[in-house]
N, C-alpha and C positions, 0 to 999 in steps of 0.2 A: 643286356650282358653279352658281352663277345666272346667265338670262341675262346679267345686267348686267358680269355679267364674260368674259363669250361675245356681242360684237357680232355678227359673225358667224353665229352659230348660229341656222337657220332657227325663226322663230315661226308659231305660229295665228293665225289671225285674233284668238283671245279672248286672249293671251298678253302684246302690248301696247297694252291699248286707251286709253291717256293718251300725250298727246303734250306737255305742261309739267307744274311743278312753280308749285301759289303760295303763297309764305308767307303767312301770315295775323297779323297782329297787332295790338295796341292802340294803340302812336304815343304820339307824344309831344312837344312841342316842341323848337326847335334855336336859338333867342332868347329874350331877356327879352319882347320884341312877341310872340312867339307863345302864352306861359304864358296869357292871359287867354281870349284866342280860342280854344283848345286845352279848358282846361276848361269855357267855354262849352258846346263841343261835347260833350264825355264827360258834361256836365249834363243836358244839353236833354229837356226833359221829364221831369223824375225830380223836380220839386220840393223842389230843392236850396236852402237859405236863402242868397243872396249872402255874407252873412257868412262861412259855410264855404267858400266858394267863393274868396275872397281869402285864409282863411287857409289854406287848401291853395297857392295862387301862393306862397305866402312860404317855403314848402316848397322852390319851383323855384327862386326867387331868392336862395334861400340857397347855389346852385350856381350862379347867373349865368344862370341862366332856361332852362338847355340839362337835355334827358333824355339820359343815354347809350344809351337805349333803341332810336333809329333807327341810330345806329352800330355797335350791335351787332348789330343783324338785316343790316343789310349787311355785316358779317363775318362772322356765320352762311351768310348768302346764297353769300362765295366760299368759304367750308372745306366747304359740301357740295357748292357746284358741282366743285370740286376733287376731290372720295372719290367722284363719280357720273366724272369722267373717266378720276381712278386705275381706274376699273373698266371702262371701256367703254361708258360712257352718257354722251351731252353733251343730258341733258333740258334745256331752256332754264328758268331760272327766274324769276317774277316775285315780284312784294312790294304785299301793297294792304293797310292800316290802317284801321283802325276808326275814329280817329279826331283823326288829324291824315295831312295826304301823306306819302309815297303812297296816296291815298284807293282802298278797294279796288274802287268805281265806274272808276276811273280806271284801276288795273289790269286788268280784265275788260276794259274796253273794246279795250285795248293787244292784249291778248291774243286776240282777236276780231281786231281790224286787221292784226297776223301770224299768224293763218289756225288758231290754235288751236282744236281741236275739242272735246276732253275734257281737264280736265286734275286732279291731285291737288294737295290743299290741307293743307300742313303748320300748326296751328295751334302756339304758342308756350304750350300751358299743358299741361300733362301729368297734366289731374285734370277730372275729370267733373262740370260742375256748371253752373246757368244760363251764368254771365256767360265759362266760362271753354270751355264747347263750342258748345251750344244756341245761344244769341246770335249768335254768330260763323256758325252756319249758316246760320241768319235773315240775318246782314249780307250775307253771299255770295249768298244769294236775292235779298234786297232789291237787291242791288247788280246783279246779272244782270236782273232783272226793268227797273231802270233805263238800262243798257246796250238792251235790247230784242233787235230778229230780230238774231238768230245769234251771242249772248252765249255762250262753251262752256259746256259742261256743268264742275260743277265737285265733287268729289267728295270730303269731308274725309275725312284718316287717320287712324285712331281714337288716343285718349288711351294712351300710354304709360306710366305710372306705376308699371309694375312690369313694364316692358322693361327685359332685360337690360342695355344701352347707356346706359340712363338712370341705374338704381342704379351701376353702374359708374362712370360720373364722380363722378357726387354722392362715392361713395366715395371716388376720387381726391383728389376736393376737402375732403374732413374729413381725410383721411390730411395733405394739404398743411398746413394748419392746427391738427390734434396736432402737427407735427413743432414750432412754434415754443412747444410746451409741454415744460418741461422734463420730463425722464423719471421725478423720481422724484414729479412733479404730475400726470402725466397717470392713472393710474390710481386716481384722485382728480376727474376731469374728469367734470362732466356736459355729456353733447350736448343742447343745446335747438333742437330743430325749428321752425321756423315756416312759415306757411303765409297768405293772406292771410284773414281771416276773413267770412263771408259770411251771411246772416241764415237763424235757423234754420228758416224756413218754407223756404228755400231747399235749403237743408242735406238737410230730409225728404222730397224729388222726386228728389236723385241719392245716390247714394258716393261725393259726395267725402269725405268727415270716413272712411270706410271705407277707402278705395283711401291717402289720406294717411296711416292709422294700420300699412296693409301698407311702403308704400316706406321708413318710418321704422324700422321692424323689419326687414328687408331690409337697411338701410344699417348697424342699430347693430352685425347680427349679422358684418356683414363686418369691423367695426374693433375689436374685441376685446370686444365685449360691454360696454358701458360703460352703466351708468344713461343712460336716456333720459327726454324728452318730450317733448310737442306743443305748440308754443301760438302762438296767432293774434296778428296785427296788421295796419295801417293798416284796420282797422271807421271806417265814416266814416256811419253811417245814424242814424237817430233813436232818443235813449235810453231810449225807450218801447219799444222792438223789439229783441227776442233774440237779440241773433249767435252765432256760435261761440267760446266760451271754454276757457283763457284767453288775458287779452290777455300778450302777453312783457314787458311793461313791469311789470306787476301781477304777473306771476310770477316776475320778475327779485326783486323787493321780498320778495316771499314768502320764495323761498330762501336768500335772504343772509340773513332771520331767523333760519330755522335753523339755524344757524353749523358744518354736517354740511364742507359743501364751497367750495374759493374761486373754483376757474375752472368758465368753462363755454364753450364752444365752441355760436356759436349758428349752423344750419345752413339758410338757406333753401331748403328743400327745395321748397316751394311755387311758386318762381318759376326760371326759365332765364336769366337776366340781370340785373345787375346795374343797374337804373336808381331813380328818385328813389324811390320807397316802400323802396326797400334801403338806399340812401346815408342819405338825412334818419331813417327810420323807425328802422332799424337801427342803422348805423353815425354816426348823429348822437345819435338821441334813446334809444334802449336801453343803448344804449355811456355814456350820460353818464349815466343810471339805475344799469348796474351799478358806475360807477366810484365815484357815491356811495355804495353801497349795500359798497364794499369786495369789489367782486367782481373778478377778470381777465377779461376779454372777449375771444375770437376770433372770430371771424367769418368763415365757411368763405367759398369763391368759389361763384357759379353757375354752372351746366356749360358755357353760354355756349356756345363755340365748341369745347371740351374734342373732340379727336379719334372718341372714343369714341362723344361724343355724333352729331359730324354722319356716322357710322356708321353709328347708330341708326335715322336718318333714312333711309340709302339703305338699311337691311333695313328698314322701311317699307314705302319704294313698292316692294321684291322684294313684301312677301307684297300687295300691292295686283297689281301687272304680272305676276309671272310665277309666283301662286297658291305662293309659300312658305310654309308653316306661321309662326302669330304664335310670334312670342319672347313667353315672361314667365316671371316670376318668383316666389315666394308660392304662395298658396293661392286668391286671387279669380280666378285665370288671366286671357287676355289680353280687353281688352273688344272687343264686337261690334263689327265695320265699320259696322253699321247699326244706330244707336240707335231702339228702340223710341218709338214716337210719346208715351209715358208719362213719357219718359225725362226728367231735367233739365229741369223744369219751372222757371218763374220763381219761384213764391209769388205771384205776384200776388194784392192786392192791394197786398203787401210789396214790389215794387222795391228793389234796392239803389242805394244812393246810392253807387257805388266809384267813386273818382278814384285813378287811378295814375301 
């Protein structure tokens, strides 16, 4: 039993030394007025062509200019604050974005004016790489350092990708999605993973393309073993630069050559919620690829708010608070709380160009 399910139970001084919890995430607009200022922002300074830049908007305004992306971190936000009280913890928790409000300057500072000291920072990507760890440290720094004297100390949780809590819903969620495959199609079904693709100068400073290639083997092995693969999308960088392939659009095309199999269940394992790169990317623009292409398409959910998942979250901050052994699953075991200074590099000169 953990503290967190023992209020009560006398601690050390080293035992709870975080007094909040802050999400961390990417943002995204919540108007058609917001789409333009929004990617501005996720642009700024990456020498993005305007051109790409309006036809990524057309992406948002194809849904009415809104990401479901801030609504789901605020339901994220109550289903763990909820599993931190079912247990005897009421950590307070905040929410600061990368790059639309709640800007995570603006969170820190919050959290500094209610008297927060230390606190842990849950990020929304469960893979080890520039844009999806690193970055996000830097923003939390940058953002402390702009707050100034007596910004808290802020501490990220490492990458989960092969926590138990996390393969578990994923699993859930493929299981929900075979179920509207008839039964005598499904063992017939291939799972096609995706994941968002990132440039491979990037790709060769972390694991992620490693740690993505464990949690998809992990997932397949829990739903009956079914043909799997991996493959990338929404690449938005310059066509002179090597991303990670393939794209699921280009592989959709491939398969349905082969005339071996007709459904496939495609699982974004890469992402925890369902917002515009899933909806447009996936469920607009692959979906109408496989439909030409004479394929069936399913499309699993994101673990989102899945029970399991904001579980996950408070075995987290246990092995953070009160020194619990990491969960994980696989063979690359669980990653370091403290990424080595070598770790998730950018590629720089390479920059990614990613609009989400």
């Amino acid at each position: 039993m953990n503290s967190l399910d023992t209020p009560s139970k006398k601690k050390s001084v080293m035992s709870k030394p975080f007094d909040a919890l802050l999400l961390v995430s990417f943002g995204g607009p919540e108007c058609r007025e917001d789409v333009i200022p929004f990617l501005e922002n996720v642009t700024r300074g990456k020498n993005v062509p305007r051109e790409r830049l309006l036809e990524v908007a057309e992406h948002y305004y194809h849904f009415g200019g809104a990401s479901p992306i801030n609504q789901q971190n605020r339901d994220l936000m109550a289903a763990v604050s909820t599993e931190l009280a079912n247990h005897g913890s009421h950590l307070p928790i905040y929410w600061g974005n990368r790059n639309w409000p709640p800007m995570l300057p603006d969170a820190i500072r919050q959290m500094r004016d209610d008297g927060v000291q230390r606190a842990l920072a849950f990020v929304t990507s469960a893979f080890s790489s520039y844009s999806g760890c690193r970055q996000y440290r830097e923003d939390i720094e940058r953002a402390r350092a702009e707050v100034g004297f007596a910004a808290p100390l802020v501490t990220k949780l490492r990458p989960f990708f092969n926590h138990p809590g996390f393969i578990e819903a994923v699993v859930d969620r493929v299981q929900e999605a075979l179920a509207s495959v008839s039964h005598h199609r499904r063992i017939q079904t291939q799972l096609v993973f995706t994941a968002h693709s990132i440039p491979i100068a990037m790709s060769n400073s972390c694991r992620y393309a490693e740690q993505l290639h464990e949690s998809c083997s992990l997932v397949a092995d829990r739903v009956g073993r079914l043909p799997w693969t991996l493959t990338f999308q929404s690449r938005s960088g310059s066509p002179s630069q090597p991303w990670l392939e393939p794209d699921i659009c280009d592989w959709l095309c491939e398969f349905s050559q082969r005339g071996e199999q007709t459904h496939v269940v495609v699982i974004p394992i890469g992402f925890i919620s369902d917002h515009v790169e899933i909806l447009f990317d996936l469920d607009y623009e692959a979906r109408s690829i496989a439909n030409a292409c004479g394929l069936q398409m399913v499309r699993a959910g994101t673990v989102g708010t899945h029970p399991r998942f904001a579980r996950m979250i408070r075995e987290l901050i246990s092995e953070r608070m009160d020194r619990f052994p990491p969960q994980s699953l696989g063979v690359l075991g669980p990653n370091p709380d403290i990424c080595p200074d070598s770790c998730c590099l950018s590629g720089r000169p390479a920059l990614p160009n990613v609009v989400t």
